[in-house]
PAMI-412710 format. One record per residue (C-alpha): x, z, y; residue number from 1; residue in three letters. Coordinates in steps of 0.25 Angstrom, whole numbers. Layout:
BEGIN
SITE      X      Z      Y  num  residuo
SITE      X      Z      Y  NUM      ALA
...
END
This chain:
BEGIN
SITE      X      Z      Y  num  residuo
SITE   -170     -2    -56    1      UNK
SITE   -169    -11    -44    2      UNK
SITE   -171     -3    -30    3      UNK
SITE   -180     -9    -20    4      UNK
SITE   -170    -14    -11    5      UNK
SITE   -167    -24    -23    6      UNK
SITE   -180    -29    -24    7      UNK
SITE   -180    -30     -9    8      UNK
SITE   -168    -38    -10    9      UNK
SITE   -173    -48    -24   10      UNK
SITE   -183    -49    -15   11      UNK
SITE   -178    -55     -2   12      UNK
SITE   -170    -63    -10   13      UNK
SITE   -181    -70    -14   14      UNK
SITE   -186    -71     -2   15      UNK
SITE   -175    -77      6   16      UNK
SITE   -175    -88     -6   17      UNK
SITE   -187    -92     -5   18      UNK
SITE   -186    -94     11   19      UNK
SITE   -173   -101      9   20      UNK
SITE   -179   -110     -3   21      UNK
SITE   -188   -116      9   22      UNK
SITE   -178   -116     19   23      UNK
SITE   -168   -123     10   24      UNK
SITE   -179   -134      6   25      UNK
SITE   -182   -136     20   26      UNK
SITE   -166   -137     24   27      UNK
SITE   -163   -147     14   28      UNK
SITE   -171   -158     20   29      UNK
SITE   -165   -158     33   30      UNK
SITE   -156   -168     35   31      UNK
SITE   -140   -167     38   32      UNK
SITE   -139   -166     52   33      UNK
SITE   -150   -155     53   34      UNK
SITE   -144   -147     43   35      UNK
SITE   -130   -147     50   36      UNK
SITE   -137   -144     63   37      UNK
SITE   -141   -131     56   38      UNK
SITE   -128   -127     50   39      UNK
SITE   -121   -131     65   40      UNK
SITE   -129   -119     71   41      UNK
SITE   -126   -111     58   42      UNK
SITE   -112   -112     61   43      UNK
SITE   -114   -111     76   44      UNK
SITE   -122    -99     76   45      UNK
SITE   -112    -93     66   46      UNK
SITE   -100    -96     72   47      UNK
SITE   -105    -90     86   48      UNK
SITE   -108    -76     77   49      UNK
SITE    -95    -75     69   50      UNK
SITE    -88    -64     79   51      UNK
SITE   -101    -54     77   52      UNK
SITE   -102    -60     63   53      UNK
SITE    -89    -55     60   54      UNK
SITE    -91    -41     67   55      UNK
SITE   -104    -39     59   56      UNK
SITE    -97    -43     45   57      UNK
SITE    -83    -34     47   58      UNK
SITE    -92    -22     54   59      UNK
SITE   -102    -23     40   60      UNK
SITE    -92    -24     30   61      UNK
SITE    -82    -18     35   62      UNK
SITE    -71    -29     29   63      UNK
SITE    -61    -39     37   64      UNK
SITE    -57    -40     49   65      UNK
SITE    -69    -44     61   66      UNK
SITE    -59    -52     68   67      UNK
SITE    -57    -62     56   68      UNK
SITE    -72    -62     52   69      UNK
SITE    -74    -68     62   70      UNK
SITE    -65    -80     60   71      UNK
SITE    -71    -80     46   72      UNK
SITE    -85    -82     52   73      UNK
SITE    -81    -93     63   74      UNK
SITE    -75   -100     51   75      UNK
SITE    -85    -98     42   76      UNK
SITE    -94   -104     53   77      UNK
SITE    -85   -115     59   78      UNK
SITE    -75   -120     50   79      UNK
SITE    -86   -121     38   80      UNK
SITE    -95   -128     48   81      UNK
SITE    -84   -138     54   82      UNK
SITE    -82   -141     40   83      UNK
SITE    -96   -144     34   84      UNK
SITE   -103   -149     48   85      UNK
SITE   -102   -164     44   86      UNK
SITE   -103   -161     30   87      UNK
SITE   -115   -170     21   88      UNK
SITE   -123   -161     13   89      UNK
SITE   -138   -167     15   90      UNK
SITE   -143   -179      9   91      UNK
SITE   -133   -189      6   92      UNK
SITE   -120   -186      7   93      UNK
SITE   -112   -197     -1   94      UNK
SITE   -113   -211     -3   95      UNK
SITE   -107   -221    -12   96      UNK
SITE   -112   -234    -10   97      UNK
SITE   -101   -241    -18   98      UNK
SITE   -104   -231    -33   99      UNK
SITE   -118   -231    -28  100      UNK
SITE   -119   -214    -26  101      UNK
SITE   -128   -205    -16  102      UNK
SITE   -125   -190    -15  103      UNK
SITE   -135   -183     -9  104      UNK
SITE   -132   -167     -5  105      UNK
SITE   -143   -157    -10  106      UNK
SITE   -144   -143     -5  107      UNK
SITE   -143   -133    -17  108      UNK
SITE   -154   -123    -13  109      UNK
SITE   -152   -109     -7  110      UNK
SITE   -139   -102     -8  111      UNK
SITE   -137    -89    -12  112      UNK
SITE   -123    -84     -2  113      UNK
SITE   -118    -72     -6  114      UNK
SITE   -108    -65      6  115      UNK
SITE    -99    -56      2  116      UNK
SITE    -97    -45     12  117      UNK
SITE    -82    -48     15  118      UNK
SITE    -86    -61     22  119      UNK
SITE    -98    -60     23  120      UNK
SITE   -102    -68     39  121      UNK
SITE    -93    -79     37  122      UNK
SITE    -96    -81     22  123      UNK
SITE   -112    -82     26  124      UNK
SITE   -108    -92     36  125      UNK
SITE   -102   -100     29  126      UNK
SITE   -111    -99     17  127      UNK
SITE   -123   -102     26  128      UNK
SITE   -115   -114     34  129      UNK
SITE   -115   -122     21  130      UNK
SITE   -127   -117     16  131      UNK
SITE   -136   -123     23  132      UNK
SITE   -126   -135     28  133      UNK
SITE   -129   -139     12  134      UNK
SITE   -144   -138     15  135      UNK
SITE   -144   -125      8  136      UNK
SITE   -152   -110     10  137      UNK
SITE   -143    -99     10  138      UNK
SITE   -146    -84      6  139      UNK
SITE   -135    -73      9  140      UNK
SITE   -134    -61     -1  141      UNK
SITE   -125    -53      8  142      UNK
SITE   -116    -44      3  143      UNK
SITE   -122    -30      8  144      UNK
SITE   -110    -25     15  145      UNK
SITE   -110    -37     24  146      UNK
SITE   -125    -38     23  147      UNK
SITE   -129    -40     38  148      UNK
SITE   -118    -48     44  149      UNK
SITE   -122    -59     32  150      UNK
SITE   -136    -56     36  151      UNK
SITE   -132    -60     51  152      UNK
SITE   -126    -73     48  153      UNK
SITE   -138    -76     40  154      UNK
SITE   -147    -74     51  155      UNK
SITE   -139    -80     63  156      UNK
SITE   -137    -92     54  157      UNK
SITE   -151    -94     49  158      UNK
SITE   -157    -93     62  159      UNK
SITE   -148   -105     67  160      UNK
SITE   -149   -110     56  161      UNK
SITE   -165   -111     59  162      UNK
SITE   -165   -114     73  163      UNK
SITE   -155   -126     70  164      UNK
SITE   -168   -132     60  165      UNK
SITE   -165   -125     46  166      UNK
SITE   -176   -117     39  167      UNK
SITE   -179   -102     40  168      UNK
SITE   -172    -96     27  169      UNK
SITE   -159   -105     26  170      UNK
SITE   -150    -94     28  171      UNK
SITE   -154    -80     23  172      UNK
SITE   -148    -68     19  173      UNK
SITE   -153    -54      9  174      UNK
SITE   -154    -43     19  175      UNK
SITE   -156    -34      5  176      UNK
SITE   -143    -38     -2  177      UNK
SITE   -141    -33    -17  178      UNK
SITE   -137    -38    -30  179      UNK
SITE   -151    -39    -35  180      UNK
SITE   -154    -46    -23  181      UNK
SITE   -143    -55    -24  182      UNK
SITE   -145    -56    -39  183      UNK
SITE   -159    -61    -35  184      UNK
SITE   -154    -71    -26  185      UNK
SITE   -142    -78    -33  186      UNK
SITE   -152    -79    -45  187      UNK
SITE   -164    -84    -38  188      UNK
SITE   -170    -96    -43  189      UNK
SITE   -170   -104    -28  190      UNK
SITE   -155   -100    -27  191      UNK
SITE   -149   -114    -31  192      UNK
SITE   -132   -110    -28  193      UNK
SITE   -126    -96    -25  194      UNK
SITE   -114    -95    -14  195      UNK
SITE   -107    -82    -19  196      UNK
SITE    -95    -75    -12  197      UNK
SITE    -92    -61    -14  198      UNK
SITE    -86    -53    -25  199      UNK
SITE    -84    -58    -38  200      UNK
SITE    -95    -50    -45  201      UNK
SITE   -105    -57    -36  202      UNK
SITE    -99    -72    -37  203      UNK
SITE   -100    -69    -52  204      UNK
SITE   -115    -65    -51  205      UNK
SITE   -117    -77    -43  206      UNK
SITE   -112    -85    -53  207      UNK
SITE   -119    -76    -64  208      UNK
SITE   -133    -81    -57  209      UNK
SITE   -138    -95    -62  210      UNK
SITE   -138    -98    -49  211      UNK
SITE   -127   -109    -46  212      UNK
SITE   -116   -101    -38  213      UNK
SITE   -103   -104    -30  214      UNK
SITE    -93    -91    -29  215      UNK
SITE    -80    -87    -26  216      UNK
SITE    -72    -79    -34  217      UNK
SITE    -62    -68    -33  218      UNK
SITE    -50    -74    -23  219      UNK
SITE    -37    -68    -27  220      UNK
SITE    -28    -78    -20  221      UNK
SITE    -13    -78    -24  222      UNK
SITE     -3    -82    -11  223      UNK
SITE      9    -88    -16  224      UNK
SITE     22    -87     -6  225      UNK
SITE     32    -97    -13  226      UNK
SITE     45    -97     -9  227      UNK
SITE     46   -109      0  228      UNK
SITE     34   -104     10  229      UNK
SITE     36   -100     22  230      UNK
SITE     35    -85     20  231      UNK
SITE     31    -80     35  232      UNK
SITE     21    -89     34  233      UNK
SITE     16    -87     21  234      UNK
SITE     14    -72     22  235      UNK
SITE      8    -75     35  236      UNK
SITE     -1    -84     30  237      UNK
SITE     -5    -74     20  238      UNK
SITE     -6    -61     29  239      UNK
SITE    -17    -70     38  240      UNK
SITE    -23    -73     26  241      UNK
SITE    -25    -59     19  242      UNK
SITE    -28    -52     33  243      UNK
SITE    -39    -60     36  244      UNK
SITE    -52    -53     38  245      UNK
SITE    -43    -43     28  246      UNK
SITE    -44    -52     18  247      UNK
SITE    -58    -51     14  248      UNK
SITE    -58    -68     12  249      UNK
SITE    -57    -70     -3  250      UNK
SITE    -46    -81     -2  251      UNK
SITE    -36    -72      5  252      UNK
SITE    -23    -69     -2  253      UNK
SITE    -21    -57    -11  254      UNK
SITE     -8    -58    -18  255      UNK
SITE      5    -65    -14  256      UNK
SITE     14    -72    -24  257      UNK
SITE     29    -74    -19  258      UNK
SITE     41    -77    -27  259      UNK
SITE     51    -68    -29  260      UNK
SITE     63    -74    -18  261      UNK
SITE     52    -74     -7  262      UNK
SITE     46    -62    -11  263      UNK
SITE     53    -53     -1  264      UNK
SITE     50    -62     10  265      UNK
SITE     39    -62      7  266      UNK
SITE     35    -47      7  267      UNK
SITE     44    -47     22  268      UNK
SITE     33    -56     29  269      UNK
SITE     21    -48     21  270      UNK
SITE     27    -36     30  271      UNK
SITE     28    -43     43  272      UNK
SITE     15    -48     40  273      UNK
SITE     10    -35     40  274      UNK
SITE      9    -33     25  275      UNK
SITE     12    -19     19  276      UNK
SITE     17    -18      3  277      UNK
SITE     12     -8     -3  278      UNK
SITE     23      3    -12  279      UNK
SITE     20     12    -21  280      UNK
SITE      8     20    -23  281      UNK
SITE      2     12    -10  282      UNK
SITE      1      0    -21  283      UNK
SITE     -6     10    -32  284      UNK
SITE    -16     17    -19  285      UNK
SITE    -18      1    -13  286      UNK
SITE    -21     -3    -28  287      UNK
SITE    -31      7    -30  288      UNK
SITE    -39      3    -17  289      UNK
SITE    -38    -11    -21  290      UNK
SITE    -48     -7    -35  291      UNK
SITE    -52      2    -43  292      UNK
SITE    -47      7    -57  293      UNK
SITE    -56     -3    -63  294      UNK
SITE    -52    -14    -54  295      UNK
SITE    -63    -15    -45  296      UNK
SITE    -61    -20    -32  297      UNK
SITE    -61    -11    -18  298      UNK
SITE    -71    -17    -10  299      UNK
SITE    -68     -7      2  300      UNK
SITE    -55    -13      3  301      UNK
SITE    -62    -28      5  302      UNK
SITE    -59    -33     18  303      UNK
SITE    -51    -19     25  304      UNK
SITE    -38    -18     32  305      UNK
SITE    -24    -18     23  306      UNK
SITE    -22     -4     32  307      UNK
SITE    -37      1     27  308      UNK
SITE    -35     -3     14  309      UNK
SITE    -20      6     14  310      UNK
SITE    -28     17     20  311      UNK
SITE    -38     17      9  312      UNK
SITE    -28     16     -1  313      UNK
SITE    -21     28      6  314      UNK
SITE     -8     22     10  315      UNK
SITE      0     19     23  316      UNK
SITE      3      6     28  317      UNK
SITE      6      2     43  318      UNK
SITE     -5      1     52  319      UNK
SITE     -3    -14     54  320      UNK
SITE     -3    -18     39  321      UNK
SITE    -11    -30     37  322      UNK
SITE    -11    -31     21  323      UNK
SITE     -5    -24     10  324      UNK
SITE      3    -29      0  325      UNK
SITE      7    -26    -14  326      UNK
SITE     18    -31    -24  327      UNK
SITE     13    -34    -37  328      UNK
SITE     17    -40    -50  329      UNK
SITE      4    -40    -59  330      UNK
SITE    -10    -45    -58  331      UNK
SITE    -23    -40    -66  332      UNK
SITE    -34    -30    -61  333      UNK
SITE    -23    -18    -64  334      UNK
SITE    -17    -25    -50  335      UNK
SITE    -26    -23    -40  336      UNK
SITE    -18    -30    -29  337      UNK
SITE    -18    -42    -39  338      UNK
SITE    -33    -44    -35  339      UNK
SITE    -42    -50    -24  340      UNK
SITE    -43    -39    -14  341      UNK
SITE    -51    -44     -3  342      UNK
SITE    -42    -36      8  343      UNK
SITE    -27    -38     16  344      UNK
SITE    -20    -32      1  345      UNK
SITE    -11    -43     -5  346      UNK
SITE     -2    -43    -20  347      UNK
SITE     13    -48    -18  348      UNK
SITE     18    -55    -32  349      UNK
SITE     32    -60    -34  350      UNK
SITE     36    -71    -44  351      UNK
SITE     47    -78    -48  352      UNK
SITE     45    -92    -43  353      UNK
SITE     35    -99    -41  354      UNK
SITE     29   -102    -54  355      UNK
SITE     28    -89    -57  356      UNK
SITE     21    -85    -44  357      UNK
SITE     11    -95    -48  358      UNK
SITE      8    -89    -62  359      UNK
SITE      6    -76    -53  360      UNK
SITE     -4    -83    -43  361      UNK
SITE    -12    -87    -55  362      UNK
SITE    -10    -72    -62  363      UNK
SITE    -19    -68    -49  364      UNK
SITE    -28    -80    -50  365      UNK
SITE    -32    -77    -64  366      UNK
SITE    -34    -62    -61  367      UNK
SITE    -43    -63    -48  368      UNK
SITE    -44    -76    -41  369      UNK
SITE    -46    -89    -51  370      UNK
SITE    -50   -101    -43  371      UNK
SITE    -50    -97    -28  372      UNK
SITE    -37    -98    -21  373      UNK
SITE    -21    -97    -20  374      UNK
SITE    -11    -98     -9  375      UNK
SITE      3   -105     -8  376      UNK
SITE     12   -103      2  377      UNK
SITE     24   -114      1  378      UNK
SITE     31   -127      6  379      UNK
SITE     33   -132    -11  380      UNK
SITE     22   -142    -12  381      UNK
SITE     28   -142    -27  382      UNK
SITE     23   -129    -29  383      UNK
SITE     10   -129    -20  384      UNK
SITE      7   -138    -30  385      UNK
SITE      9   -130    -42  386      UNK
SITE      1   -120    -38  387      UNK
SITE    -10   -129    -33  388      UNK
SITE     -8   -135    -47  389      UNK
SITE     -8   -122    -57  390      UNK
SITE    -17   -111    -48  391      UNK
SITE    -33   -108    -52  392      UNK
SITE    -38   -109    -39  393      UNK
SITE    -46   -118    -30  394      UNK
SITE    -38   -118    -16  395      UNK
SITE    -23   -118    -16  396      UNK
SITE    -19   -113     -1  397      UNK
SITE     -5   -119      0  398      UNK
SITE      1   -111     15  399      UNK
SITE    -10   -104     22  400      UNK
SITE    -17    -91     21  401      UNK
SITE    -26    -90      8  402      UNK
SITE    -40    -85     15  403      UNK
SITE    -40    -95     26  404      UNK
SITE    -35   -107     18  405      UNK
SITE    -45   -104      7  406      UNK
SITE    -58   -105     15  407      UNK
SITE    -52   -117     23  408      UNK
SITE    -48   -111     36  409      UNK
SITE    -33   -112     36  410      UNK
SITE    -34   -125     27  411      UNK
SITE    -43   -137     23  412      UNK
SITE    -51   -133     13  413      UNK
SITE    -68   -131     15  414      UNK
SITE    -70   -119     23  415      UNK
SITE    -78   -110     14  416      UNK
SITE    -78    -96     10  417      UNK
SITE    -82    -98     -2  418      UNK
SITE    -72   -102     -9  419      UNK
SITE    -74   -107    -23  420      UNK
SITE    -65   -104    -36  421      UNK
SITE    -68   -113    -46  422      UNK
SITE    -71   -113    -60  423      UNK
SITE    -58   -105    -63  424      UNK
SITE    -63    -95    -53  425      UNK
SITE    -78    -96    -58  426      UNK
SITE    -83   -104    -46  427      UNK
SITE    -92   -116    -48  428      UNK
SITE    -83   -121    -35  429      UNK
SITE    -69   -120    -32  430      UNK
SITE    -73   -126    -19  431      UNK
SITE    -73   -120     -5  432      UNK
SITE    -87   -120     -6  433      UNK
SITE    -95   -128      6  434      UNK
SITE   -108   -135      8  435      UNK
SITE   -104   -145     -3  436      UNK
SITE   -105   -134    -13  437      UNK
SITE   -120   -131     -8  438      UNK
SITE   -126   -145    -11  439      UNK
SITE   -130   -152    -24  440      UNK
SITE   -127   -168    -24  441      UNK
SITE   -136   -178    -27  442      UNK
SITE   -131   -191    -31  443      UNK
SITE   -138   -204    -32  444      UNK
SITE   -132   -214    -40  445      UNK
SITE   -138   -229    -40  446      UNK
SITE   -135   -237    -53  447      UNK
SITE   -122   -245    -53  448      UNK
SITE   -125   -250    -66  449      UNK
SITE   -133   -255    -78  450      UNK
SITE   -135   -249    -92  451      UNK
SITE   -128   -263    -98  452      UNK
SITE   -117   -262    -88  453      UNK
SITE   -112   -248    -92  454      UNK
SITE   -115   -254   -107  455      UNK
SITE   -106   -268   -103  456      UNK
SITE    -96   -259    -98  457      UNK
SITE    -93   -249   -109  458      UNK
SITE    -93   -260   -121  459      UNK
SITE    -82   -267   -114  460      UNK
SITE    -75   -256   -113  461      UNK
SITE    -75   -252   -128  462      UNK
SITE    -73   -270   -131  463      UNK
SITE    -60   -266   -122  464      UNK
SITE    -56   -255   -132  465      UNK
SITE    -59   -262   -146  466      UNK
SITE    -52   -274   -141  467      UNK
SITE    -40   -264   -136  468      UNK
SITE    -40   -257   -150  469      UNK
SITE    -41   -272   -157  470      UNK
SITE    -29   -276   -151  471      UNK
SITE    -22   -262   -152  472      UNK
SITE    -25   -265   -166  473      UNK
SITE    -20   -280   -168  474      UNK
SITE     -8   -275   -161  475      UNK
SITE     -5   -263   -171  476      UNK
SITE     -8   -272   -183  477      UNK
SITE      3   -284   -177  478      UNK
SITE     12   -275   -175  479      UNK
SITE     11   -269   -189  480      UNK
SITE     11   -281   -196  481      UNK
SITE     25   -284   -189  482      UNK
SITE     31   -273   -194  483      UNK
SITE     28   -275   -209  484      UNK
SITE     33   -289   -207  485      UNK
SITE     47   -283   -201  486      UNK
SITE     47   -273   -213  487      UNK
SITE     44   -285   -223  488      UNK
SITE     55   -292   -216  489      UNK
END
C-alpha cells in the first residue's frame, strides 16, 4: 500500500512538470544571447555561494571533506561555465554552405537530474548550468540524505535565474523525495531525457524507464605504476587523488597495479605518503566493513576518514593515516577491496611485467568498472599506447591523479561530472556529458542533385565494372590459349 507522503510526493512531481513544461516552452524561444545572460548569473550566483554550499552539503550528509566541497562547487560553477559560455546551442549552430547543410540546436524538454548525496551541490550546479544553457527545464529528485543542500542550489539558482529574464519553474527541485516519487518523475510523459548519477541501482532504473536516459556507471578505476614512471610522483599524484573530499568522486583510484621490480618502491612512497597497509586480521576486520556477507556495499563508509573507517573496523592505525592500503591478488565479489569503494581504501596488485598488469587492469574493469576510466603513470609512450589501445574504457588518464583528470580539472577533457561509460559500461554516452548531450539537431539539407543524376551516376559505375570484368576475361582467355599452344609445341 503506498503511504501518503508517497502520493504527496507522485503528486508534486506532477506539479513541478507541469510548471516546468511552460517554463521550458517559454525558454526555448529566447534567443542565444539572452539565454547565456541567464546561465552567467547561474553561474555567478553559484560561485559566490559555493563556501556555504559546501558547509550545508558536508554538515547534511555527513561525507568528504568541507574544505574540498568547496573546490568541487567553485569548479562545478566556474570551470564548467568558462567552458560552455561561448558555446552555440540555440538556433543554428553549423553551416556548410559548400555540401549545402544547416544544423539547427533543439532543446530536449525538461530534464529529470538525479543528485546523489555524495556530491550533491556541485552535481546540481553543474547539472542546472547546462541544463538550461541547452534551453532545457531541470527537475532535481535529490537524494534524501542531502535533500536540503540540493534544494538550496535549486532555489538560489532559479531565482537568478528569473531575475536574469528566464521563466518561473526552469530550475526546481521534489522537496518530498522517494522512489515512488522519483519513479513518477523519471516515467512521466513530459519528461523527454533523464540525467542520472547515483548508485548503480538508480542509473539502472533510469535506464529501465522508457524515458531516454544518460547515466554513469560504477567507477572502479585501475592505476597502473609501470616501471619507468617517476614513482614519488606517481604515488603523489594518486594520494591527492584518493584523498579528495575522501574519495567520495567516482573517478577516483581504487586499486594500484605495479610491477613486481618497483613493487617495493612503491609500497615505500604509499607510507611516506601517509598510506597504512593493512596485516593480518586488520585485512579480514577492514574487509568486513567494506560489505556484507552478500556483498552489499557499506554506504556508511561513503565519503569518511581512512582513520574513521579503522575505528569502525576496530583497528589501530596512526592518527595521521590518510588512506589505507591492502595487498591483494584476486578479484571478484569474494574481494571486497577489489571493488569501488567510494572512500580513502585502495587494493595494491603486483604483476610481472607489464602485460600482465594489464590483463589485471581489465580483471578489475570487467568486475566493477567497464567503460569509465583507467590510469597510467609512465614515460613509455609505447605502452601508454597499449593500454590506450586494449582497455574498455572511455578516458585513458596517462600522469595525473584519476578524480581530477576525469572530470577535466587536472586535464583537457569537458569539465563534467557526469562522466559517461559507453555502451560496454551500459551508457548511451561515453562522453563527459555537456550541453551538447542535452540538445537534439535538426539538419536541413537543400538538394544538390537530381533523380537522373544519382541515376547517370550509378550506371556508369556498373559500365566501369562490366567493361573491367570484359577485359579481365579476354585477358584470362589469351593467356590460356597461349598456353595450349606451348603445350602443342
Amino acid at each position: 500500500m503506498i503511504k501518503d507522503k508517497d502520493l504527496n510526493s507522485i503528486q508534486e512531481v506532477r506539479n513541478l512538470v507541469e510548471k516546468a513544461k511552460q517554463a521550458q516552452y517559454l525558454l526555448k524561444i529566447k534567443s542565444q544571447e539572452e539565454i547565456d545572460a541567464i546561465v552567467k548569473a547561474m553561474y555567478e550566483v553559484a560561485y559566490k555561494e559555493s563556501d556555504r554550499l559546501a558547509k550545508m552539503a558536508a554538515s547534511e550528509t555527513g561525507f568528504g571533506i568541507y574544505e574540498h566541497k568547496i573546490i568541487k562547487n567553485k569548479f562545478a560553477s566556474r570551470a564548467v561555465y568558462e567552458y560552455i559560455k561561448d558555446m552555440k546551442t540555440v538556433g543554428i549552430i553549423n553551416e556548410d554552405k559548400e555540401n549545402k547543410l544547416l544544423e539547427i540546436a533543439t532543446p530536449v524538454g525538461v530534464v529529470a537530474g538525479l543528485i546523489p548525496s555524495t556530491n550533491p551541490t556541485s552535481t546540481a550546479i553543474y547539472k542546472a548550468l547546462i541544463a538550461v544553457k541547452s534551453g532545457n527545464a531541470i527537475i532535481f529528485s535529490p537524494h534524501p540524505n542531502a535533500l536540503n543542500c540540493i534544494r538550496e542550489v535549486a532555489e538560489i539558482m532559479e531565482e537568478k535565474a528569473v531575475e536574469a529574464g528566464a521563466p518561473e519553474g526552469i530550475i526546481a527541485c521534489m522537496s518530498i523525495p522517494t522512489l515512488e516519487g522519483t519513479d513518477a518523475l523519471m516515467k512521466h510523459k513530459d519528461v523527454s531525457l533523464i540525467l542520472a548519477t547515483g548508485g548503480s541501482a538508480m542509473v539502472k532504473a533510469a535506464y529501465s524507464s522508457g524515458t531516454p536516459a544518460l547515466g554513469v556507471g560504477p567507477g572502479n578505476v585501475p592505476a597502473f605504476i609501470e616501471r619507468s614512471a617517476d614513482i614519488p610522483l606517481s604515488v603523489k599524484r594518486i594520494m591527492d587523488s584518493k584523498t579528495f573530499d575522501n574519495g567520495t568522486i567516482c573517478a577516483s583510484e581504487q586499486a594500484v597495479v605495479t610491477e613486481n621490480c618497483i613493487k617495493d618502491q612503491v609500497k615505500i612512497e604509499f607510507v611516506k605518503a601517509g598510506a597504512y597497509f593493512l596485516v593480518g586480521e586488520e585485512l579480514d576486520k577492514v574487509g568486513r566493513t567494506i560489505q556484507d556477507a552478500c556483498g552489499r556495499f557499506n554506504p556508511k563508509i561513503a565519503g569518511r576518514s581512512a582513520t574513521k573507517i579503522a575505528e569502525m573496523a576496530g583497528i589501530e592505525v596512526p592518527s595521521d593515516t590518510r588512506v589505507l592500503i591492502a595487498e591483494q591478488t584476486h578479484v571478484g565479489i569474494q574481494y571486497p577491496f577489489s571493488r569501488e569503494k567510494l572512500s580513502p581504501i585502495l587494493a595494491l596488485y603486483s604483476e610481472e611485467d607489464w602485460e600482465k598488469a594489464c590483463e589485471k587492469c581489465v580483471e578489475l574493469l570487467e568486475y566493477d568498472g567497464l567503460g569509465h576510466s583507467l590510469v597510467i603513470h609512465s614515460k613509455d609512450e609505447k605502452i601508454i599506447r597499449e593500454f590506450a589501445l586494449k582497455k574498455p574504457v572511455s578516458r585513458i588518464l596517462v600522469n595525473t591523479s584519476s578524480a581530477q583528470g576525469a572530470i577535466g580539472a587536472s586535464t583537457n577533457l569537458v569539465p563534467s561530472l557526469t562522466l559517461g561509460c559507453g555502451a560496454v559500461g551500459g551508457s548511451s554516452t561515453s562522453d563527459n556529458v555537456s550541453p551538447l548531450n542535452l540538445i537534439n539537431i535538426r539538419r536541413v539539407a537543400y538538394g544538390t542533385k537530381e533523380v537522373e543524376d544519382i541515376q547517370n551516376e550509378y550506371h556508369e559505375e556498373a559500365n566501369k565494372k562490366e567493361s573491367s570484368f570484359l577485359e579481365l576475361d579476354v585477358e584470362k582467355i589469351t593467356m590460356m590459349v597461349l598456353k595450349e599452344l606451348q603445350n602443342y609445341r
